[in-house]
SERO-4910 file (N, C-alpha, C, O; in steps of 0.05 Angstrom, whole numbers):
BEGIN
 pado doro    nc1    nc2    nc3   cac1   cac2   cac3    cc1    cc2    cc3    oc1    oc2    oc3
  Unk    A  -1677   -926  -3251  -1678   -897  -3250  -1664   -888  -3224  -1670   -897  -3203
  Unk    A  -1645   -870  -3226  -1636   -856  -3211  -1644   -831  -3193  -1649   -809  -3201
  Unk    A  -1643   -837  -3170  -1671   -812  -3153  -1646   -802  -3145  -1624   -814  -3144
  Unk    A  -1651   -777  -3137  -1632   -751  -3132  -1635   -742  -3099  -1656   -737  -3089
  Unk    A  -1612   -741  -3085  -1624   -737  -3062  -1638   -715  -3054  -1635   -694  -3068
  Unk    A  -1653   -714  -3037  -1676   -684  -3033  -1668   -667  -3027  -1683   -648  -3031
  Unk    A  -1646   -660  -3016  -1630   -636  -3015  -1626   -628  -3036  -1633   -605  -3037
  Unk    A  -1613   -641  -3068  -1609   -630  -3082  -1640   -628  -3092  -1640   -608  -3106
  Unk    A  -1669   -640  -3093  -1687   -631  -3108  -1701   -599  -3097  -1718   -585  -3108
  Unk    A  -1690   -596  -3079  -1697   -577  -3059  -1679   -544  -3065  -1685   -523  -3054
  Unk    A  -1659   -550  -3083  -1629   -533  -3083  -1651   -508  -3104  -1654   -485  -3093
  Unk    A  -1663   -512  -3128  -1680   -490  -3138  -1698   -476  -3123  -1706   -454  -3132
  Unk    A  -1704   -484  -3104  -1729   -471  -3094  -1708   -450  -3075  -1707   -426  -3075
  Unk    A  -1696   -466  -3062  -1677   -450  -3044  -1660   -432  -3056  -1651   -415  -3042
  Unk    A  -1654   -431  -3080  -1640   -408  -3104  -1665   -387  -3113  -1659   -365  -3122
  Unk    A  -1696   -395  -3110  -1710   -373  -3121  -1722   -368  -3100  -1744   -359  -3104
  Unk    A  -1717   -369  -3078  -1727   -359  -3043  -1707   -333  -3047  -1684   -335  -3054
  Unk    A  -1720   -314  -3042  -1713   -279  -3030  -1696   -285  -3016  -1702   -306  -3004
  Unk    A  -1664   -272  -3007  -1647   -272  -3001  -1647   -256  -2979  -1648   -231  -2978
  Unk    A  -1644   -278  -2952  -1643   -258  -2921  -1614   -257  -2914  -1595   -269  -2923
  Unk    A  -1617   -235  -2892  -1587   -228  -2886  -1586   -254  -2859  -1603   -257  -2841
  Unk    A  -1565   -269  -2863  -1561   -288  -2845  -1561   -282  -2813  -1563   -258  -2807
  Unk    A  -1560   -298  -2793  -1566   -277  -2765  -1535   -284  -2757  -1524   -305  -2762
  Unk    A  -1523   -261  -2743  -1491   -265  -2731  -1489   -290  -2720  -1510   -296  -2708
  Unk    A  -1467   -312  -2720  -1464   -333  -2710  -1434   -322  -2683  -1412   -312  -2687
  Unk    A  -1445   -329  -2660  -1430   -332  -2640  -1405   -350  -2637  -1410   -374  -2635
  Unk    A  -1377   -339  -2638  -1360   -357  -2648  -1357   -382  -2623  -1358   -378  -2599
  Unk    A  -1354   -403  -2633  -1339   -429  -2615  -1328   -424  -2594  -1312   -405  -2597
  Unk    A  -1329   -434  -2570  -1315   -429  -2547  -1302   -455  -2544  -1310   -479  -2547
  Unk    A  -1279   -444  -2538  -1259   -475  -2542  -1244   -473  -2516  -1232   -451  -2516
  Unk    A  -1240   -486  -2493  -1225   -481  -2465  -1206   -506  -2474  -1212   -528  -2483
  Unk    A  -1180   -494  -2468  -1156   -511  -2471  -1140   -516  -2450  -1125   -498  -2443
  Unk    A  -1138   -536  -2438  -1128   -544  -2414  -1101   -543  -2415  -1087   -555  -2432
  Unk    A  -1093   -527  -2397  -1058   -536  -2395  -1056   -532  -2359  -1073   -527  -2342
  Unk    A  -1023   -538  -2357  -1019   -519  -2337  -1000   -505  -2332   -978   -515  -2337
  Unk    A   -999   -487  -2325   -980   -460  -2321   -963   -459  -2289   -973   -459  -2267
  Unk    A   -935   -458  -2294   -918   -454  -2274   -912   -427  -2257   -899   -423  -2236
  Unk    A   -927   -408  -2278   -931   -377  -2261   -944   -363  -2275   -957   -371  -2295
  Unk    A   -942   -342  -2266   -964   -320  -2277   -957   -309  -2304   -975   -306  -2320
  Unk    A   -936   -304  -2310   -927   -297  -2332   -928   -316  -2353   -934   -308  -2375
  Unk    A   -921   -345  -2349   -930   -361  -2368   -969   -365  -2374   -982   -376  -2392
  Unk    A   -974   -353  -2354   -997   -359  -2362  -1011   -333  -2375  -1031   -334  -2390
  Unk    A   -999   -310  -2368  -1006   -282  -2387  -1001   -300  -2414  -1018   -307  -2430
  Unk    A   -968   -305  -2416   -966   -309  -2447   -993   -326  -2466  -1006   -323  -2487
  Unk    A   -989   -341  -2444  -1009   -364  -2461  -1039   -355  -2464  -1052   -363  -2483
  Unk    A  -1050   -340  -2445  -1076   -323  -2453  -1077   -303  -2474  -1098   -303  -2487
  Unk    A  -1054   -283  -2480  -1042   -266  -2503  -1038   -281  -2527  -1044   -270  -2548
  Unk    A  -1030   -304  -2526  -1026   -327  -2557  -1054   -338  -2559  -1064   -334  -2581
  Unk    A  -1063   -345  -2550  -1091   -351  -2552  -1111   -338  -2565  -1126   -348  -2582
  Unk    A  -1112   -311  -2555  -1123   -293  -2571  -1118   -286  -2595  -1135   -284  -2612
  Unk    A  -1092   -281  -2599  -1089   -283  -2630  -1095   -302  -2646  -1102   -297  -2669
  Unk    A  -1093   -324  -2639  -1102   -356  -2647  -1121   -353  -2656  -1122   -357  -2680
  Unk    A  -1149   -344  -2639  -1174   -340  -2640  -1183   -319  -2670  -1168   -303  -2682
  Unk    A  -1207   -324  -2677  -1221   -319  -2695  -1246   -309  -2685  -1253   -305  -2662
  Unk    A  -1263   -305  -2717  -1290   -294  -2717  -1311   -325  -2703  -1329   -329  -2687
  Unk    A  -1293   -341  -2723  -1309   -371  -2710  -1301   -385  -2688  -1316   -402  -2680
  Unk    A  -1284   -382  -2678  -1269   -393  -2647  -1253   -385  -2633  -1231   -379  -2642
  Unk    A  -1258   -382  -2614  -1251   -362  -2584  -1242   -381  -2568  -1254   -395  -2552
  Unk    A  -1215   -380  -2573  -1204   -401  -2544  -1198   -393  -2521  -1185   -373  -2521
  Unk    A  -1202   -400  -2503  -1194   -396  -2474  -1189   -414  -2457  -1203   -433  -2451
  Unk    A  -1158   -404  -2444  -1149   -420  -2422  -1166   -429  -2399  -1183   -416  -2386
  Unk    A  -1155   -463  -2396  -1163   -469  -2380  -1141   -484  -2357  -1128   -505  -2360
  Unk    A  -1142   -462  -2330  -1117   -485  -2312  -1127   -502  -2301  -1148   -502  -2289
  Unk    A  -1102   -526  -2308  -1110   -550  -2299  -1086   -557  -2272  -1064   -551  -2282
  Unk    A  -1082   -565  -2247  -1069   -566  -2221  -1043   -581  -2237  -1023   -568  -2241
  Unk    A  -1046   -605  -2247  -1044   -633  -2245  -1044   -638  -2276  -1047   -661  -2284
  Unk    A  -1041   -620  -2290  -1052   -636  -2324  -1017   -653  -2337   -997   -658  -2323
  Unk    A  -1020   -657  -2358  -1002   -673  -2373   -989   -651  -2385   -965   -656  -2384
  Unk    A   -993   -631  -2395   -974   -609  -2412   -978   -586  -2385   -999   -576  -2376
  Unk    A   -954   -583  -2379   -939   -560  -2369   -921   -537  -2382   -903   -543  -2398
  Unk    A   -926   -514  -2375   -905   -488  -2387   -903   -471  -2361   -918   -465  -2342
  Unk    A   -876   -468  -2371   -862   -451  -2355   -842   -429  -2369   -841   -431  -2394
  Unk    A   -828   -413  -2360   -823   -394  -2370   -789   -394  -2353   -788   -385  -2330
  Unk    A   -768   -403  -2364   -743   -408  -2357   -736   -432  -2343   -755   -446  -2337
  Unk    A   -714   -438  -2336   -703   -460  -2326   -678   -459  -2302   -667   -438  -2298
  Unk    A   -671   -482  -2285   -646   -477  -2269   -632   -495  -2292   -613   -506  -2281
  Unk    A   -631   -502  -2315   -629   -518  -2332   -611   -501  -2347   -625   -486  -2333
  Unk    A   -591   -483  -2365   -587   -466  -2381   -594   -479  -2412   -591   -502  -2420
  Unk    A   -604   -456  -2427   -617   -459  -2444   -587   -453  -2468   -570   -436  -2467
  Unk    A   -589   -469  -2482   -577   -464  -2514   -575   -442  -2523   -597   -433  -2532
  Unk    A   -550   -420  -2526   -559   -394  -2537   -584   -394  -2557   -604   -380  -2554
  Unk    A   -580   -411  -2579   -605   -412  -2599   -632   -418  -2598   -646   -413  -2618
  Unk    A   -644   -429  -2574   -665   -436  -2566   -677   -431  -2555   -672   -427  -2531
  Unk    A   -708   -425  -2573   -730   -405  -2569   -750   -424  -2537   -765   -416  -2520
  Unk    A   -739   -449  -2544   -763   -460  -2522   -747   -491  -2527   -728   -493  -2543
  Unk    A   -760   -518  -2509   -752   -536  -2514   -779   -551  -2500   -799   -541  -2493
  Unk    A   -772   -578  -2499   -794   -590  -2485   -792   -619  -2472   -794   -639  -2486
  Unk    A   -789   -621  -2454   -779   -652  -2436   -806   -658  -2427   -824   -644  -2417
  Unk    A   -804   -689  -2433   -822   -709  -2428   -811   -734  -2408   -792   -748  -2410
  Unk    A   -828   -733  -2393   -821   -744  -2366   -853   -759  -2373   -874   -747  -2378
  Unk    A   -847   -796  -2372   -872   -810  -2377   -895   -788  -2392   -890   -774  -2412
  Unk    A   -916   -789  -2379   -945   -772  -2390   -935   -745  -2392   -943   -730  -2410
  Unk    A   -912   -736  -2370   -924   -714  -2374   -905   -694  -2387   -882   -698  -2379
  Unk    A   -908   -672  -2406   -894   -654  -2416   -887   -620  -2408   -903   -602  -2405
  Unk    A   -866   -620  -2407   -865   -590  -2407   -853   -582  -2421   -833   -595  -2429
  Unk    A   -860   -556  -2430   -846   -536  -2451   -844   -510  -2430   -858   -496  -2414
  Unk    A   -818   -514  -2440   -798   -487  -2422   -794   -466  -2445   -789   -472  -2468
  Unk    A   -796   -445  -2436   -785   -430  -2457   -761   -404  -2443   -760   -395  -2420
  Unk    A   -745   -398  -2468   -715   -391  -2459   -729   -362  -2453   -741   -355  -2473
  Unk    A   -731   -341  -2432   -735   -317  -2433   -712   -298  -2439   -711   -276  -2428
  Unk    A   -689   -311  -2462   -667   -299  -2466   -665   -305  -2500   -648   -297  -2516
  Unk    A   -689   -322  -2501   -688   -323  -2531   -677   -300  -2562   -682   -277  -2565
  Unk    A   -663   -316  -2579   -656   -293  -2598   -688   -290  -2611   -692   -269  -2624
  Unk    A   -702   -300  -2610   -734   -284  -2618   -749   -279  -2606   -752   -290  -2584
  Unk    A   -768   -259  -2615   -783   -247  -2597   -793   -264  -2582   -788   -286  -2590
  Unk    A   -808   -263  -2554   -816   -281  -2532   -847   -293  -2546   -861   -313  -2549
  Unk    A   -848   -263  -2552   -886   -263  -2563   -885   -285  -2583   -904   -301  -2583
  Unk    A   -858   -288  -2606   -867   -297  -2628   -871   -336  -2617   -888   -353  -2625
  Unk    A   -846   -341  -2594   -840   -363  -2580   -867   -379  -2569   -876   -402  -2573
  Unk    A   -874   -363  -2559   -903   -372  -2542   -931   -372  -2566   -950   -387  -2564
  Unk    A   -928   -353  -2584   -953   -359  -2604   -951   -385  -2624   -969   -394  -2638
  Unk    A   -919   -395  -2622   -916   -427  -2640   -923   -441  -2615   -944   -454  -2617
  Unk    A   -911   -441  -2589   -917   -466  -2573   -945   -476  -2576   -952   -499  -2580
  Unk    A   -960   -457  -2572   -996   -446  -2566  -1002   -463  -2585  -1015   -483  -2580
  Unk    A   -990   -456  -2615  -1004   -467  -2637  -1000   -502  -2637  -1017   -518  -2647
  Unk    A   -979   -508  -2626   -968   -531  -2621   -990   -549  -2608   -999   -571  -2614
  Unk    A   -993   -529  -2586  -1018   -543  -2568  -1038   -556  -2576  -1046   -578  -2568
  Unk    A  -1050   -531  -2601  -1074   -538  -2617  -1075   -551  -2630  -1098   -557  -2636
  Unk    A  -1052   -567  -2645  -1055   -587  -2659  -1045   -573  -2691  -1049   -585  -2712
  Unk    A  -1033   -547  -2690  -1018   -543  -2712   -997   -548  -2715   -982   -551  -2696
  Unk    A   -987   -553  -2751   -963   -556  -2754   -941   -530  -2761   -942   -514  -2780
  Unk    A   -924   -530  -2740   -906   -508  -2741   -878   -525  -2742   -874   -550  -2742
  Unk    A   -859   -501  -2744   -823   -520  -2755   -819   -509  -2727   -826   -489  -2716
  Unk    A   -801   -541  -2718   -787   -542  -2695   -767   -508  -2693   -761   -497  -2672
  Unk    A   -760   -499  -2716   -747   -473  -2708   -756   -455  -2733   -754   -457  -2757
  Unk    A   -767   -431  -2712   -781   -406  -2727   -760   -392  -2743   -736   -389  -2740
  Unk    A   -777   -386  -2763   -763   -361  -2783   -769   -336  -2768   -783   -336  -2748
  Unk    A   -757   -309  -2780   -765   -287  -2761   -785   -283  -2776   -790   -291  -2799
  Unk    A   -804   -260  -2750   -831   -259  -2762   -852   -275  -2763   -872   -272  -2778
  Unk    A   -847   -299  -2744   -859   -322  -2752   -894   -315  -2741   -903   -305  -2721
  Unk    A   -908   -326  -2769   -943   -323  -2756   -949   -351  -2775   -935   -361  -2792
  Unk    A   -977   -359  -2767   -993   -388  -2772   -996   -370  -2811   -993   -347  -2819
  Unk    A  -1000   -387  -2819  -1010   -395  -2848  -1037   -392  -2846  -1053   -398  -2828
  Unk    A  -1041   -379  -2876  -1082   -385  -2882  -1087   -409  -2877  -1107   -413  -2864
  Unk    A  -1072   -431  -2884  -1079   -461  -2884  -1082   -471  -2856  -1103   -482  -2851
  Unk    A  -1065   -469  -2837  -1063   -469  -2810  -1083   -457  -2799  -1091   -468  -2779
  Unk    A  -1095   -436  -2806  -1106   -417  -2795  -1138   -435  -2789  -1152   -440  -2769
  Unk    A  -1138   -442  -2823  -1161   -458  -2828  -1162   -487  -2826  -1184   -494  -2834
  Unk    A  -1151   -506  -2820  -1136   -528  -2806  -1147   -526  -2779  -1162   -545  -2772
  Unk    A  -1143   -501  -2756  -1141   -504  -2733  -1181   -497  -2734  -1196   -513  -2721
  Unk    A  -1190   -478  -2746  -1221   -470  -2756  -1237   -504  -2763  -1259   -511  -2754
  Unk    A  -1224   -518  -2777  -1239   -546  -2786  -1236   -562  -2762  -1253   -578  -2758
  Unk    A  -1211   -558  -2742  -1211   -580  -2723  -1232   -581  -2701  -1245   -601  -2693
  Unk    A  -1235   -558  -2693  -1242   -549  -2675  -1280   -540  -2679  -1295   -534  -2660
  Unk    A  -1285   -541  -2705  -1312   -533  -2722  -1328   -567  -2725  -1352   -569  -2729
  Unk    A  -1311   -587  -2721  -1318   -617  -2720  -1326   -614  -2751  -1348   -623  -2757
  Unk    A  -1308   -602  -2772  -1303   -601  -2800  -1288   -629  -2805  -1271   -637  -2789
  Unk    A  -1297   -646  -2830  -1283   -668  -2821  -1255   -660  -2848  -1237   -676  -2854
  Unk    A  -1258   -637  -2856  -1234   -627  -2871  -1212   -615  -2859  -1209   -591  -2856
  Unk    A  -1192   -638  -2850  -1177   -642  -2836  -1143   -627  -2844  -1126   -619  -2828
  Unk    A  -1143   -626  -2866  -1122   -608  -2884  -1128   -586  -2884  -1108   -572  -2881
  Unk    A  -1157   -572  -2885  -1154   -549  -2889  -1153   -531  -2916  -1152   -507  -2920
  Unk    A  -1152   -557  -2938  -1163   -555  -2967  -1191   -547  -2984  -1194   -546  -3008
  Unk    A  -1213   -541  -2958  -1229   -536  -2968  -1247   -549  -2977  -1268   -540  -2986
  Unk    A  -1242   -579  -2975  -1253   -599  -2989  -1246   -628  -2967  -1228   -631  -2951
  Unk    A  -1264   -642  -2973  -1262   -667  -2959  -1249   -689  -2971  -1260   -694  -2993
  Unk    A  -1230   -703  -2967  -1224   -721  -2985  -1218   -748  -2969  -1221   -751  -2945
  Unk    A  -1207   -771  -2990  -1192   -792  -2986  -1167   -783  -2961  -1165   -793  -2938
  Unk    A  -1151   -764  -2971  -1137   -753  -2947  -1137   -752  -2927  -1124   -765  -2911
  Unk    A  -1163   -726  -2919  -1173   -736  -2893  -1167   -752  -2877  -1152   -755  -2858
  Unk    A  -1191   -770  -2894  -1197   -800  -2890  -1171   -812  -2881  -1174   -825  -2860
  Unk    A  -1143   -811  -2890  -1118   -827  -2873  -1115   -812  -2856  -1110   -823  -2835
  Unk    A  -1115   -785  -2856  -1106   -779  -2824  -1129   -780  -2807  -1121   -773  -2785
  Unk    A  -1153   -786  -2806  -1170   -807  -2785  -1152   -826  -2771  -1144   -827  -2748
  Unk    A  -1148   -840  -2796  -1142   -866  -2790  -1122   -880  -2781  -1121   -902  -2770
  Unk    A  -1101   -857  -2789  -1064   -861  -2776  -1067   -848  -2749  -1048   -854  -2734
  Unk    A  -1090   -828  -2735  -1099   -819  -2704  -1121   -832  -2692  -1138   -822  -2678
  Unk    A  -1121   -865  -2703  -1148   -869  -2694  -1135   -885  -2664  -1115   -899  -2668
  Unk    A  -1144   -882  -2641  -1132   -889  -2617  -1132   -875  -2601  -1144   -877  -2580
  Unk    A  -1115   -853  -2610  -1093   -835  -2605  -1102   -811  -2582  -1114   -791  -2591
  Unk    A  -1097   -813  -2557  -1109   -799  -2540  -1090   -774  -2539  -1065   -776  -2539
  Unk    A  -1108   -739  -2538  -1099   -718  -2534  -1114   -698  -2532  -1139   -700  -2536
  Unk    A  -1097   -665  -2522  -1116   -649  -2534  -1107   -635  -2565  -1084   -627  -2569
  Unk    A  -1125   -633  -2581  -1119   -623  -2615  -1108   -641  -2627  -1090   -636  -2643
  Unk    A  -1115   -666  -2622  -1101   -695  -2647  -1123   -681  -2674  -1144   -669  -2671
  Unk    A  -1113   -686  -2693  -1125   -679  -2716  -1149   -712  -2720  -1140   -734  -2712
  Unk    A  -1167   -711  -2729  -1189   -731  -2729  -1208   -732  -2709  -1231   -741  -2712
  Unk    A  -1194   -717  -2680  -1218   -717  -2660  -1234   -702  -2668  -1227   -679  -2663
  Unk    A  -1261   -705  -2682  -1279   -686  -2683  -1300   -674  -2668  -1313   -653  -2671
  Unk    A  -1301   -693  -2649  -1315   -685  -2629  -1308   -671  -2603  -1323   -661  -2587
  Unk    A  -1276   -672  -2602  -1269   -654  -2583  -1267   -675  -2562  -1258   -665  -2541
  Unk    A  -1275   -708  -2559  -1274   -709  -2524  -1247   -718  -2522  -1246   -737  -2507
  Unk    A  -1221   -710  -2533  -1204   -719  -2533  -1191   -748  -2547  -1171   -759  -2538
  Unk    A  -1198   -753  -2556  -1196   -785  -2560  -1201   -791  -2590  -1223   -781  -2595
  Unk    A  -1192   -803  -2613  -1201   -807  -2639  -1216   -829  -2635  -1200   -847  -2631
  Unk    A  -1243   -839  -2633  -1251   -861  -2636  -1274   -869  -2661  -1269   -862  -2684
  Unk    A  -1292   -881  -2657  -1316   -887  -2675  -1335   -864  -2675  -1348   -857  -2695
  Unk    A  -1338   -854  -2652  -1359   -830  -2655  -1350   -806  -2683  -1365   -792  -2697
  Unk    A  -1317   -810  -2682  -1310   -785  -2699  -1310   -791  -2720  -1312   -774  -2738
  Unk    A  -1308   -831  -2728  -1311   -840  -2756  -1343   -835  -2761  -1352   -828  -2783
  Unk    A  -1356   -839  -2742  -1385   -824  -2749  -1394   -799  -2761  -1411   -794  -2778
  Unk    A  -1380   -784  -2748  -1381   -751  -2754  -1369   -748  -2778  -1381   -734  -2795
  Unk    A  -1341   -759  -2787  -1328   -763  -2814  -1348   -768  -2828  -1353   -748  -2841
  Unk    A  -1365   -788  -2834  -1372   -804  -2853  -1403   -783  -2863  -1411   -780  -2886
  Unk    A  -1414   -772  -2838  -1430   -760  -2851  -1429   -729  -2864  -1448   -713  -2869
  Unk    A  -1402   -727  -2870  -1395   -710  -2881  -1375   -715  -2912  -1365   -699  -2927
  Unk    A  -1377   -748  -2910  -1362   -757  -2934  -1368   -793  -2934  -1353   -812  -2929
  Unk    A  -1394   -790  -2941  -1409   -809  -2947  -1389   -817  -2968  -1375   -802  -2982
  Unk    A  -1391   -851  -2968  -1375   -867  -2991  -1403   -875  -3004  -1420   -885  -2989
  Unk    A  -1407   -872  -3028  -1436   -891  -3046  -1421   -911  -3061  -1401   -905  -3074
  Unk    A  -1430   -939  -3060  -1426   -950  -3076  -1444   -960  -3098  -1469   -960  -3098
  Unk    A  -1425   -968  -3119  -1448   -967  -3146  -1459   -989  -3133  -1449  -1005  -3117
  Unk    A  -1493   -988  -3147  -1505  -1022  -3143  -1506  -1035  -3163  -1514  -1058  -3161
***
């Protein structure tokens, strides 16, 4: 005989329970470490942030002296007429420059880097008009929610499950699989995965 788990023997009673109005949930506070080469790069990046942000997560900058991702806002370097931003990697550490002569808007420049940050996928070169996707939107909502629906499909799957597994190591901030946020994909997050996509096998 097959026993049912108690959540589901539980699911009627909880369908004929009087219907309360839920209590407001306070969205996620997410501090994102970077560091900023002036003040203006760091307006931008507080202004992209916020739009980033949602009903469920509220990001806010965090400066770091000394961190691994650096922005700055121009170069003694000249920039590519075409290029909205670029990004040199020197060992650990990265910076993204961005052209303040760009043919696109500055705003639109700095709200892909941002997203970049977070661990979304954006095209190395913007269309005009460029803004995040519902999917992205909700992508960046599951990462950061320790959702182990990692796509952003709504659903948990096998999928997922490989991009765990192709970031399992993989030290950052917004690797997709970290669910826990301490930076790092490890076993704690295959923990957190699994209880959200239990494997049963037949007996």
């Amino acid at each position: 005989m097959k026993l049912l788990p108690a959540a589901l023997l539980a699911l009627p009673l909880a369908l004929a329970a009087p219907a309360s109005t839920p209590a407001p949930v306070a969205p996620k506070q997410v501090s994102v470490p970077v560091t900023s080469a002036s003040s203006q790069a760091t307006a931008a990046l507080r202004a992209a942030l916020k739009s980033l942000s949602s009903k469920q997560l509220l990001f806010t900058l965090q400066l770091e002296p000394n961190g691994n991702r650096r922005f700055q806002l121009g170069s003694q370097v000249p920039f590519n007429p075409d290029e909205g931003s670029r990004t040199l990697v020197q060992g650990p550490l990265e910076t993204v420059q961005v052209n303040p002569e760009s043919p696109l808007p500055l705003q639109e420049v700095w709200l892909a880097e941002t997203a970049r940050l977070l661990g979304a996928s954006v095209p190395q070169i913007l269309p005009p008009n460029f803004q995040l996707s519902k999917r992205e939107t909700r992508q960046l909502g599951a990462h950061f929610s320790q959702s182990a629906d990692l796509t952003g499909s709504g659903k948990v799957s096998l999928v997922d499950l490989a991009i765990l597994a192709s970031n399992y190591g993989k030290r950052g901030f917004g690797i997709p699989g970290d669910l826990s946020g301490a930076g790092v994909v490890n076993a704690k997050d295959v923990s957190l995965f699994a209880q959200q996509f239990p494997l049963i096998w037949p007996k």
